[in-house]
C-alpha positions as CSV (number, residue, x, y, z in Angstrom):
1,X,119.8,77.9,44.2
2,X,120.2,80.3,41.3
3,X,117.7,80.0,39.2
4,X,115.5,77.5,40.6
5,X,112.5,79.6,42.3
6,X,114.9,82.8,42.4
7,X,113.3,86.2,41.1
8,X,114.1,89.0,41.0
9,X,110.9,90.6,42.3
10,X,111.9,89.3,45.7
11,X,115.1,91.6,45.7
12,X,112.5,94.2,45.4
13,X,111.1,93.1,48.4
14,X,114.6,92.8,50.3
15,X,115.2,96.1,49.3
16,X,112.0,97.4,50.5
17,X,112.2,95.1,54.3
18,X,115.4,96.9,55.0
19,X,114.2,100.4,54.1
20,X,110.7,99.7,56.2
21,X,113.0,98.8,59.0
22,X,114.9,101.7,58.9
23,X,111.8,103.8,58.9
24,X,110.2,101.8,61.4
25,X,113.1,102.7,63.6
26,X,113.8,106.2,62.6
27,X,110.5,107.8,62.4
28,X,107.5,105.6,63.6
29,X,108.7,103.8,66.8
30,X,104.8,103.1,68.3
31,X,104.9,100.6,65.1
32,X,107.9,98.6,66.2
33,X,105.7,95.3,66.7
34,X,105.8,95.2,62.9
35,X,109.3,94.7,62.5
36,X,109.3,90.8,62.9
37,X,107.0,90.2,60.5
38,X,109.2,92.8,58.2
39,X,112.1,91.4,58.8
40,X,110.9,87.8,58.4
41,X,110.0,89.0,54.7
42,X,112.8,90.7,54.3
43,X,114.6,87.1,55.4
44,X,112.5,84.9,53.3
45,X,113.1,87.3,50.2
46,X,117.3,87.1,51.1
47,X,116.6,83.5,49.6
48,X,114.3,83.8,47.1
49,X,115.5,86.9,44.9
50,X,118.5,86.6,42.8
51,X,120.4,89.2,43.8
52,X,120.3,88.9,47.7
53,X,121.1,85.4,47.6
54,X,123.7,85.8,45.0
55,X,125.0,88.2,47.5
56,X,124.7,86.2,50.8
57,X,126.5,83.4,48.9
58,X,129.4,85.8,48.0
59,X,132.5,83.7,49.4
60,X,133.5,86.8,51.9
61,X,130.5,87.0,52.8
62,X,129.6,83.2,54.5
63,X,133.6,83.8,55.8
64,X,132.5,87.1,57.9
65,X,129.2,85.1,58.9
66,X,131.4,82.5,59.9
67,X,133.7,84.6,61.7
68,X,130.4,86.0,63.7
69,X,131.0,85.0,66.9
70,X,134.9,86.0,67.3
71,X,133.9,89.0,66.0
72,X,131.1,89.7,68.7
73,X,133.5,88.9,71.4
74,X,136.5,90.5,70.9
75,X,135.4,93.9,68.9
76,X,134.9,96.1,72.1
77,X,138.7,94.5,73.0
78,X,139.9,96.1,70.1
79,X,138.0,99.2,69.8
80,X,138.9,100.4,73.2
81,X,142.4,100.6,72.6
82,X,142.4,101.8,69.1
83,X,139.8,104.8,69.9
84,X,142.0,106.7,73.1
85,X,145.0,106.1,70.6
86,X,143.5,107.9,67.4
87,X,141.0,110.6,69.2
88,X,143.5,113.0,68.9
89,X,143.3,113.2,65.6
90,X,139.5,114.4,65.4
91,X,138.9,117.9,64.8
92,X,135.6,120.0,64.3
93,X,137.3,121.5,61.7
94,X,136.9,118.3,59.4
95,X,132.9,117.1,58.1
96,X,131.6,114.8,60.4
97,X,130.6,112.3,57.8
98,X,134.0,112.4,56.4
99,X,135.8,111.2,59.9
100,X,133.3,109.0,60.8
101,X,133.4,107.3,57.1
102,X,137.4,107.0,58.0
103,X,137.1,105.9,61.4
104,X,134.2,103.4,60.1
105,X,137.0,102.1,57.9
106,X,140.0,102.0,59.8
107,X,137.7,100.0,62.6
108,X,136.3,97.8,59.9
109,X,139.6,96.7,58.8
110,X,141.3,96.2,61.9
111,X,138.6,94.5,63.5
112,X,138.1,92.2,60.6
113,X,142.4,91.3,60.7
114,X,142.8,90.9,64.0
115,X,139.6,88.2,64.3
116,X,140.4,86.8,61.3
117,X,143.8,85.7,63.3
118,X,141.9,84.9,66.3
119,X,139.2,82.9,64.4
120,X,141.9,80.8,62.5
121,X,143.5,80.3,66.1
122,X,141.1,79.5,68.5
123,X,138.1,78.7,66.8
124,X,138.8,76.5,63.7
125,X,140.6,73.9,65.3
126,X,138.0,73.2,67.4
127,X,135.8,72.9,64.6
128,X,137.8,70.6,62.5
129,X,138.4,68.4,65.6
130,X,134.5,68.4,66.2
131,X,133.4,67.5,62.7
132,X,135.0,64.0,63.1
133,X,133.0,62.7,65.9
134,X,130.6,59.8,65.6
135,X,128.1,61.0,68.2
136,X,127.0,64.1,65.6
137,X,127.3,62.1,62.7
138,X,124.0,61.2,61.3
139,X,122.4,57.5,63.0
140,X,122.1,54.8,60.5
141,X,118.4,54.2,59.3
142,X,118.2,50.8,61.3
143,X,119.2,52.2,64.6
144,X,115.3,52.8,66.4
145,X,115.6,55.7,69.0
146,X,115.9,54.6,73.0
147,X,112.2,56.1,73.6
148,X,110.4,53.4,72.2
């Protein structure tokens, strides 16, 4: 889609959905009604500007968004057990931001290697085997629908 109908004024306007979100949800939470509409912008201009759609196109990227739903169900799985094993190691001695930026990593990383296995496990097969089927292949032209 580069190129055709891409600008880069509609980064502008990514840039400016995510940060109206945020404020929406930080500071002015009796406007929360305007977030659709926000983030619908925000959406459309994800595939209009250059950048964002450059971005969302980015190869890790559509693999993580692939990987969505193993990642939604095993994370808390994951998290739970790694958390009691490193909460020894915080200390209000240390910033705050600084753990939390390590811990956001360490998290990050494992969660991402250990659904990446479980993705390529229990999910891909299934998808392989289901891309083969006739019934969700496309009906020839010819064929007129059982309703009429």
């Amino acid at each position: 889609m580069r190129g055709r109908g891409t600008s880069r004024s509609w980064d502008v306007v990514v840039v400016a959905s995510g940060l109206t979100t945020l404020v929406v949800l930080t500071r002015f939470r009796d406007q929360q009604y305007l977030l659709p509409f926000v983030i619908a912008l925000g959406c459309l201009g994800t595939f209009l500007g250059r950048s964002a759609n450059t971005i969302i196109r980015f190869r890790p990227v559509v693999v993580v968004g692939g990987m969505c739903y193993t990642i939604y169900l095993y994370h808390a799985l994951i998290l739970g057990p790694f958390s009691r094993a490193i909460h020894h190691v915080s200390s209000l001695a240390r910033p705050f931001w600084l753990q939390f930026l390590v811990y956001a990593i360490l998290q990050g990383v494992l969660i991402l290697a250990v659904c990446a296995v479980l993705f390529v496990c229990t999910e891909k097969p299934f998808m392989k085997r289901w891309r083969g089927l006739r019934v969700l292949k496309r009906a020839p032209a010819s064929v007129s629908s059982p309703a009429t």
